[in-house]
Every structure is written in structure tokens, then in C-alpha cells.
N, C-alpha and C positions, 0 to 999 in steps of 0.2 A: 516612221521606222520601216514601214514596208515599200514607201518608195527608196529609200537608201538600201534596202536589203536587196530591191529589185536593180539598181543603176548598181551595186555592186557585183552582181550576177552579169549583167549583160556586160560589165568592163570587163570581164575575165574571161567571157566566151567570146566576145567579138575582138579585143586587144589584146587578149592573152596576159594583163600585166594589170598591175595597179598602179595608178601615179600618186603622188605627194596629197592632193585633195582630197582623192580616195580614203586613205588614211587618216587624215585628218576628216572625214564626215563618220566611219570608223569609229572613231574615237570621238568624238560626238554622242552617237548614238549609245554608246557605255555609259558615258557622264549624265546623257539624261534620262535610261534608265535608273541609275543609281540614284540618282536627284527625286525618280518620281517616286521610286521603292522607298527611301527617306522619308519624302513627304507623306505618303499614304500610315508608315509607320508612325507619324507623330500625329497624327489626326486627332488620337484620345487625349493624349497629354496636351493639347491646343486648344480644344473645350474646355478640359477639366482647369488651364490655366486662365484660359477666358469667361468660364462662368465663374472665378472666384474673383474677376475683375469686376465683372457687372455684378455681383450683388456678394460681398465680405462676409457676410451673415452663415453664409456656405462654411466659411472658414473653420465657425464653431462645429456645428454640425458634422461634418467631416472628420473632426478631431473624435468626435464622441463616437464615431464610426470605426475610430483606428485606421483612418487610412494615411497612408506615407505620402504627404503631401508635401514635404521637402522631394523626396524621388520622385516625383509627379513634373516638380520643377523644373528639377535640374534634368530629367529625362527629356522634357519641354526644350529645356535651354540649350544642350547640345544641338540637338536634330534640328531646331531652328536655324543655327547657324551654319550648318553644316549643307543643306540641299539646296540654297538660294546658293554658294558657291558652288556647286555642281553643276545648278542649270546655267546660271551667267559662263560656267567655262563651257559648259555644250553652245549657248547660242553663239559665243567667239570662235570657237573652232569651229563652225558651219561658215562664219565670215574670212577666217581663214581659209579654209577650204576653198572658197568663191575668190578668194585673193590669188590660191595658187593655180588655181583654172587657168581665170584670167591672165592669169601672168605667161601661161603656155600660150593665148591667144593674140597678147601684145608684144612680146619680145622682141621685135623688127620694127616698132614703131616708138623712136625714142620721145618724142616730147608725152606719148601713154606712158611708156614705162618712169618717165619721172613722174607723175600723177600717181601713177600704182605706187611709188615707193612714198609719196605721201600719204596716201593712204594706210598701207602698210606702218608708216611711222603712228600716225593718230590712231589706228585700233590697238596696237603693242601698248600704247601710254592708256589708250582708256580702262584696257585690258584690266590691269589692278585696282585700276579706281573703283570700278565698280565691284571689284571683290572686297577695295578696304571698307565704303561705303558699308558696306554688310553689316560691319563690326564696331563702325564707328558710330552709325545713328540709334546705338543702345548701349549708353556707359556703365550702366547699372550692372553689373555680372553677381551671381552666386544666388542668394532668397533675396534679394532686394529686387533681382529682377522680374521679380513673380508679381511686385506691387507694380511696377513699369510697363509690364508689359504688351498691355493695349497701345503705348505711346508705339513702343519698338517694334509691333508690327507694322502699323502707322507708317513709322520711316524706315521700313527696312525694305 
């Protein structure tokens, strides 16, 4: 963050402008705040769903405690889902970013620019994979997912 905050500072005093990359690292830097702010936010609810993985016994206990352990879940199950697609779209917009550099540095040299524009093609198509990936390597959704959910970190 603070080397992007700093290469954003000197494009603006030394160029006077921002280019396309600029803003795309930008926007970067939002996604993986917001990613990390999520992540740190589900910390409780990721214990409290991982120690009812490792030992069920919790389960009762818990219950005679009154605590909301269905919203424990689902508080668990959102935020999960949710900041692994933040940081996967910050680490692609930092590749885009380094795509559209580049791209101001080969423009005159055609058999690079067809290279870049492959490359450009295979990051756009991975781009979703690895956001559908997210969702798909944990079918269980709602309380069933609270018994799965050691697998679904596993592959997510």
C-alpha cells in the first residue's frame, strides 16, 4: 500500500496525469483493503466454526450457553465467501495494471503486441475461474455448511 501510494504521488508530480494502470493499481489497493477488513472481521466466526469442526461436543455446550450458533454460521458463511473474491480481484487488477504498462511500452513492436494481447486474452478468461472456483469448491450452503466446513476451506 505504501509503495502504490508513493508511485501514485510521484505520477502526479512528475507527469502531471494518471495513466489507465495507475487506476487500475488504485483500484487494487480498495479491493485489498476491503478483502483484508473482511478477513480480519470474520476471524471470530472461523474459530468459533472451526472449533465446532474439531470437537462437536462444543455443539451441546454452546447450546446450554445460549449462544446463536446458527448466526455464528451464517455470519461465518457470508464473509467467507465474500474476501477471497476481493483479494483474487485486487491480485488481477495489479496484473492488469502491469498489462496496461506494458502495453504503453510495446506499442511499436508488433509480433509483442500480439503476445500481450494473448496474454491479455488468458488473464480475462482466468479472471472468473478463479472467482467461480470460490463457490464452487463448497456445495453445502445454509447450516449444512457448518458440518463441511473444514473441507471448504481446504479447497477454497
Amino acid at each position: 500500500m505504501t509503495a502504490a501510494s508513493v508511485r501514485l504521488i510521484l505520477q502526479i508530480r512528475i507527469h502531471r496525469r494518471l495513466y489507465l494502470d495507475d487506476y487500475f493499481l488504485l483500484f487494487a489497493c480498495v479491493c485489498l483493503t476491503a478483502g483484508t477488513a473482511l478477513g480480519y472481521t470474520n476471524v471470530a466466526s472461523l474459530y468459533f466454526v472451526q472449533g465446532l469442526n474439531y470437537n462437536p461436543t462444543h455443539f451441546y455446550y454452546l447450546l446450554a450457553k445460549h449462544v446463536d450458533i446458527a448466526a455464528n454460521i451464517n455470519k461465518y458463511e457470508r464473509l467467507y465467501y465474500s474476501y477471497p473474491a476481493l483479494l483474487w480481484t485486487a491480485i488481477f487488477v495489479v496484473k492488469f495494471a502491469y498489462l496496461a504498462f506494458f502495453r504503453r511500452l510495446i506499442d511499436r513492436v508488433r509480433p509483442l503486441v500480439i503476445y500481450w494481447r494473448v496474454i491479455v486474452g488468458i488473464t480475462i478468461v482466468s479472471f472468473p475461474i478463479c472467482i467461480i472456483s470460490i463457490y464452487v469448491a463448497c456445495i453445502k450452503w445454509g447450516l449444512e455448511a457448518g458440518e463441511h466446513a473444514y473441507a471448504c476451506i481446504l479447497l477454497g
